[in-house]
C-alpha positions in Angstrom: 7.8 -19.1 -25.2 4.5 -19.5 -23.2 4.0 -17.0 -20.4 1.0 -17.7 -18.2 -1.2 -14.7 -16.3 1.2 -14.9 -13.0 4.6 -14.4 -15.0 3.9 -10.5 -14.8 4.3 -10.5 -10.5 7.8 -12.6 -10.9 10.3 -10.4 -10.4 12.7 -9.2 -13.5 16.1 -10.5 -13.7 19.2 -9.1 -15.4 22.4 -11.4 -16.1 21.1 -13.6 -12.9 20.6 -10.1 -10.6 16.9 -9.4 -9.6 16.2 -6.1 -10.7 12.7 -5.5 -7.7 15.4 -3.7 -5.8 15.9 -0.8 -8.9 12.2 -0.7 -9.7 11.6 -0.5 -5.6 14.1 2.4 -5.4 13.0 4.6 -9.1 10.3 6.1 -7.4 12.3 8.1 -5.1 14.1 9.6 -7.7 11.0 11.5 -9.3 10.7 13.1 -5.4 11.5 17.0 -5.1 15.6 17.6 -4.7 16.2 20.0 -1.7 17.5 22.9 -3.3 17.8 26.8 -1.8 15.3 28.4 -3.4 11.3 28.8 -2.0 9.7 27.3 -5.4 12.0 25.8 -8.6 8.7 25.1 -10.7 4.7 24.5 -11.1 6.1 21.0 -11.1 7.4 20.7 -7.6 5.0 23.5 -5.6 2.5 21.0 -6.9 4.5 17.8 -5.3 5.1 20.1 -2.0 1.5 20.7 -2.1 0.5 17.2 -2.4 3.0 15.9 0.4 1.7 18.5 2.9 -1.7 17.8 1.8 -1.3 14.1 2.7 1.1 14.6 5.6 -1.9 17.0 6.9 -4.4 13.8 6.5 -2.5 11.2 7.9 -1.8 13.4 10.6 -5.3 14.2 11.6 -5.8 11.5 14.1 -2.7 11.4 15.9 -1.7 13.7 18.9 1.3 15.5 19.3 3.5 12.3 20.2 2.6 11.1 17.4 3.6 13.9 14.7 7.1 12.4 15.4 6.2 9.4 12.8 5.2 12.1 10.1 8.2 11.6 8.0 8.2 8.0 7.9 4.3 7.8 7.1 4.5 10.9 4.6 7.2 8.9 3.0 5.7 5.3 3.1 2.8 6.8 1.8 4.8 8.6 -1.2 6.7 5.5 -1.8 3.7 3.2 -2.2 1.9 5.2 -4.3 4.2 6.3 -6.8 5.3 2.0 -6.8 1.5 1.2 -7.5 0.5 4.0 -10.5 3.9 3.2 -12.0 3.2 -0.7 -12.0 0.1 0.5 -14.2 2.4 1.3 -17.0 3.4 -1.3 -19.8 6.1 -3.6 -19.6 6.6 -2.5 -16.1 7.0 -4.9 -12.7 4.7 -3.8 -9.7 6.8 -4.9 -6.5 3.8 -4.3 -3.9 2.5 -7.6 -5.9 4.5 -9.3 -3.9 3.8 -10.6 -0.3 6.9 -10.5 1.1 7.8 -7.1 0.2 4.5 -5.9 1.4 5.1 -8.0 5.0 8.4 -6.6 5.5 7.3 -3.0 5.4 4.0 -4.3 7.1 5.9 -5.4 9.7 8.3 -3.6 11.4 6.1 -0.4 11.5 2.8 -2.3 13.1 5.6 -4.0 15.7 7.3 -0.4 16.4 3.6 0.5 17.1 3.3 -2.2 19.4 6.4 -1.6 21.3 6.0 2.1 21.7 2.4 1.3 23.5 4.3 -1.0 25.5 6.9 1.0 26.6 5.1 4.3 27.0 1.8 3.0 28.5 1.9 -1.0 29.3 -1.5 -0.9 31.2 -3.2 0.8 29.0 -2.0 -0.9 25.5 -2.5 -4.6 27.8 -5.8 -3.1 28.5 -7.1 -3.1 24.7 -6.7 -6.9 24.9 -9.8 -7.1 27.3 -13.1 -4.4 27.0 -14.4 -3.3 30.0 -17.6 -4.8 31.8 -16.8 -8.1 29.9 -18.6 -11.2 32.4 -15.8 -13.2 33.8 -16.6 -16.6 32.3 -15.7 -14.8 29.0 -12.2 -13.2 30.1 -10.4 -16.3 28.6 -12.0 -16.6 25.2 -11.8 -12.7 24.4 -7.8 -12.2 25.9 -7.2 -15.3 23.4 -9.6 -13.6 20.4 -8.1 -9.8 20.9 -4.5 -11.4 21.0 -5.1 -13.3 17.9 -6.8 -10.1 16.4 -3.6 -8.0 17.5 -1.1 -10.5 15.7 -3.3 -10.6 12.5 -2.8 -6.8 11.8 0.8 -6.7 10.5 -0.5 -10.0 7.9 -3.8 -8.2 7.1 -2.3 -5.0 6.0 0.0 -7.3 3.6 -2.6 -8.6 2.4 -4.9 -6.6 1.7 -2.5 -4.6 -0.5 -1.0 -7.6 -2.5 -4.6 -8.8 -3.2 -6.4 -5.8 -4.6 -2.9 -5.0 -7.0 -2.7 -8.3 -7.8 -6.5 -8.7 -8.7 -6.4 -5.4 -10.4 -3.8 -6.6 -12.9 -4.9 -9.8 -13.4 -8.4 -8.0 -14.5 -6.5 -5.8 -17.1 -4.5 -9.0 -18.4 -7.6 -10.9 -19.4 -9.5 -8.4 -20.5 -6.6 -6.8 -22.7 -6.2 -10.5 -24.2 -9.8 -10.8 -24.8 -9.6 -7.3 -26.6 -7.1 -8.5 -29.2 -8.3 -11.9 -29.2 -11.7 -11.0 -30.8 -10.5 -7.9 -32.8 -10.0 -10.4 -35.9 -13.2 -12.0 -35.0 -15.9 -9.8 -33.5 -14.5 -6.1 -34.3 -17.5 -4.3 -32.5 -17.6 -6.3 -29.0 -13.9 -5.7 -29.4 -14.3 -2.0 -29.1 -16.5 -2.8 -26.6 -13.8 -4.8 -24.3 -11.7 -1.9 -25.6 -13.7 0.9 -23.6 -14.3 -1.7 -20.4 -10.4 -2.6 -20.7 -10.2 1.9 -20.6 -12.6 2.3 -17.6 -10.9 -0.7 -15.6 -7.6 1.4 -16.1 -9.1 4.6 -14.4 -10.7 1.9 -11.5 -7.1 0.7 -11.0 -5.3 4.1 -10.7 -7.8 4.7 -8.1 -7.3 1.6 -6.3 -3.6 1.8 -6.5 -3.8 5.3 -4.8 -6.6 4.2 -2.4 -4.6 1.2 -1.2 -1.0 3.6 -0.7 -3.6 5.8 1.7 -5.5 2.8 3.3 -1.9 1.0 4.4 -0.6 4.2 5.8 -3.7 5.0 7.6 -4.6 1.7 9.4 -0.7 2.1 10.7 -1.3 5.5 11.9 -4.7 4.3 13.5 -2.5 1.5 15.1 0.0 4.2 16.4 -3.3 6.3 17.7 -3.8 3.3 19.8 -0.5 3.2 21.3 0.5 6.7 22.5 
């Protein structure tokens, strides 16, 4: 069977049952398990330490109204990033490759955002739409360019995830085909696709955590905005 470059972001299936919905939910499964005790482990004081560590960050620019959305961004953020490092692994299926998934978490939280600005301070949320001291000739085009910019957001942040993932593995595909491709032929530029194909790997564990960090904080930015 021929299997092109894009067969790798279609999502698994099992007897006819898509299986994104498993491979969305195994990540929460490596999370910490409450249990009674202070510390079980090195293995989960250093998970508590990373989710205060990154519950401290995204935190940083929001007031106290908005340390009410630090379990959902401290989980989002979680969530994301374990999806995109295990995606990395062989014979694995990366689900924030996919545009709708990314729009439907993209969504909601950039329009709960909008509401809560709307509900908790209309004039001042409607008053992003328009700087102050714009010349009144103006006043049309730039309520029509910030609305346009506001409605963008929720599509940019989807995005800009499913773009750098899907780039990223793409990259690896052809490089990793190249590799054994030309490992009958050329042995020594092999090696040398080898050790790019090995570099392009630490890049993309980067970028996978970058982009889990990047989505959570442009929502909290948005949520700075509206409280």
């Amino acid at each position: 069977m021929n299997l092109s470059f894009f067969d790798q972001f279609t999502s698994p299936h099992l007897l006819g049952i898509p299986l994104i919905l498993i491979s969305t939910l195994f990540p929460t499964l490596l999370l910490p398990s409450p249990t009674n005790r202070w510390i079980t482990n090195r293995l989960s004081t250093l998970q508590l330490w990373f989710i205060h560590l990154t519950t401290k960050q995204l935190m940083l620019p929001l007031n106290k109204e908005g340390h009410k959305w630090a379990l959902i961004l401290t989980s989002l953020m979680l969530l994301l990033l374990m999806i995109n490092l295990l995606g990395l692994l062989p014979y694995t299926f990366t689900p924030t490759t996919q545009l709708s998934m990314n729009m439907a978490l993209a969504f909601p939280l950039w329009l709960a955002t909008l509401l809560t600005g709307l509900r908790n301070q209309p004039t001042m949320s409607l008053g992003h739409l328009l700087p102050e001291g714009t010349p009144t000739p103006l006043i049309p085009a730039l309520i029509l360019i910030e609305t346009v910019s506001l409605l963008i957001r929720p599509l940019a942040l989807g995005v800009r995830l499913t773009a750098n993932l899907t780039a990223g593995h793409l990259l690896i595909q052809l490089i990793s085909t190249a590799t054994t491709a030309l490992l009958p032929i050329l042995p020594t530029v092999s090696a040398l696709t080898a050790l790019i194909l090995l570099l392009l790997t630490i890049l993309e564990i980067a970028v996978a955590m970058i982009q889990a960090y990047v989505f959570v904080l442009l929502l909290s930015l948005y949520l700075q905005e509206n409280i």
